[in-house]
N, C-alpha and C positions, 0 to 999 in steps of 0.2 A: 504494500500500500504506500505509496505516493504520501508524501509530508505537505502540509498544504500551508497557505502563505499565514505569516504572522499575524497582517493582517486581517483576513479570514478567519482564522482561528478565535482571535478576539471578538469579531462580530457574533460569532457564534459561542459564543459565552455569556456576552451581554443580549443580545436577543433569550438566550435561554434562561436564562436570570432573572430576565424581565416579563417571560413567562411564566414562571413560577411564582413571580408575588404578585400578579395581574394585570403588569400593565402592558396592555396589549400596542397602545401607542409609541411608549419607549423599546418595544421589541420589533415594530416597524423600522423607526429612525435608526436601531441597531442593525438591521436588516440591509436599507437603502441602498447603501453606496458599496456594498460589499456585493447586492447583487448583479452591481454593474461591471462584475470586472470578471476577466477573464475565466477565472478559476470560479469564482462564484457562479455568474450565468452556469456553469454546468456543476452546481454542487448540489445533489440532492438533501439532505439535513439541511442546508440555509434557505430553500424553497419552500421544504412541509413548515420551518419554524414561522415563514412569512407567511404562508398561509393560512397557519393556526392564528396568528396573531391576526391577520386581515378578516377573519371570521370573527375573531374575540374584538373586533370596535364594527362590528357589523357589514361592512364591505362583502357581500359575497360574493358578488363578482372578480372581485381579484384574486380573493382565495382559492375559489374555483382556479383562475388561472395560474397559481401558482403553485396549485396541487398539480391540476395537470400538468405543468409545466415539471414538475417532482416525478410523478409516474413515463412521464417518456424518457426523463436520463436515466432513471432506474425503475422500470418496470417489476422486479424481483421483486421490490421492497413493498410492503405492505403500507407503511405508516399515511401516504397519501393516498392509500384509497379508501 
């Protein structure tokens, strides 16, 4: 397995964090600019984390699409369907 960037790594600590004690807003902003990047656009865990979070402030739309977006890089994986 592939070591993934520093920066990633961090987002997805603080998105998960921010999961955990509710706030689904700061686990957006945690989210954002990590899924802009390379490694992110195709990370599955930083996708289901945005799209749990986009579900938890109500948005279904994006969650939907960032679930999908989670089951086409890793179809295997259960957690986004």
């Amino acid at each position: 397995m592939s070591k993934i960037p520093k920066a990633l790594a961090t987002a997805l600590k603080s998105c998960k964090a921010c999961l955990a004690s509710g706030d689904h807003e700061g686990a957006i902003a945690a989210c954002r600019s990590a899924l802009e990047t390379p490694a992110g656009e195709h990370h599955y865990r930083l996708h289901v984390f945005a799209g749990v979070a986009a579900r938890g402030t109500g948005d279904t739309v994006e969650a939907e699409r960032l679930l999908r977006a989670a089951t086409k890089i890793d179809p295997s994986e259960v957690a986004a369907w």
